[in-house]
Residue, then its C-alpha position, 0 to 999 in steps of 0.5 A: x887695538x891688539x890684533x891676534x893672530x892664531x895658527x892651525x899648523x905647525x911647520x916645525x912639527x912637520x919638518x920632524x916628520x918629513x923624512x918618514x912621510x917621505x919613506x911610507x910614500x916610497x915603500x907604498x910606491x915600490x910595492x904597488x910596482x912590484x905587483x903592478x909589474x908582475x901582474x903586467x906580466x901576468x896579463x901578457x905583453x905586446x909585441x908578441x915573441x918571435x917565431x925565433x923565440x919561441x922555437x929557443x923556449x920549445x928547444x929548452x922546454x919553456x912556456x911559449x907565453x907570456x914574454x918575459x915569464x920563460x925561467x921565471x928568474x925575472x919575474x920572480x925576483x920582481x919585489x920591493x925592497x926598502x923604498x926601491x923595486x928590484x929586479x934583475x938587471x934584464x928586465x930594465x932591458x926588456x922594459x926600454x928595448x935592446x939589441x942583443x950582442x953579436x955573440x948571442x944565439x940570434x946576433x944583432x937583433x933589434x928586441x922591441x921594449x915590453x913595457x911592464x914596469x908600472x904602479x898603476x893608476x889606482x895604486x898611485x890614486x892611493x898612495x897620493x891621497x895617503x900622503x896628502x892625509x899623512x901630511x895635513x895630519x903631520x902639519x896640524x898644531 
């Protein structure tokens, strides 16, 4: 008796392709988060600003609202670029929350985090159902 066996995959095929799915994931993941964030942004963030910061943009002549949108210089450099997001290096900051230095214009102040660094879960429903395909297909004979 001669037993058979047959297989539908091919784990050499997917090693070849491994790397690239890995990259589509990342890319497609930087980029839901760098609109996910804007529009984070967008929506408004909580806490609401300070009465102190608010006075600081109306002596500048900036928007009162949203926090995190005053210059635009944050918000506009929110973008994807490769696999990674970017930004500049402040809106890490005013993710997790900081205390300014003792020379700023309003010394030793507790700024509480703005949670705006997201990809959101649609995004991340997508992406995850791209990647299981992308990987079935890549791992079949």
């Amino acid at each position: 008796m001669e037993l058979k066996i047959e297989t539908n995959f091919d784990f050499g095929k997917l090693s070849k392709s491994i790397v690239q799915l890995q990259n589509n994931y990342l890319q497609n993941y930087a980029e839901g988060s760098a609109k996910q964030s804007k529009s984070n942004i967008d929506s408004g963030l909580s806490p609401d600003l300070e009465d102190s910061t608010k006075a600081i943009r109306f002596l500048r002549d900036q928007p009162l609202s949203p926090p995190l949108k005053a210059s635009g210089a944050l918000y506009n450099s929110i973008r994807k670029d490769g696999t990674m997001l970017v930004m500049k290096y402040y809106g890490v900051l005013h993710n997790k929350g900081f205390q300014t230095k003792s020379n700023s214009m309003i010394p030793n102040k507790k700024v509480p985090a703005r949670k705006f660094i997201s990809t959101g879960l649609k995004n991340l429903k997508r992406i995850n159902e791209k990647f299981m395909k992308d990987f079935r297909n890549a791992l079949r004979k």
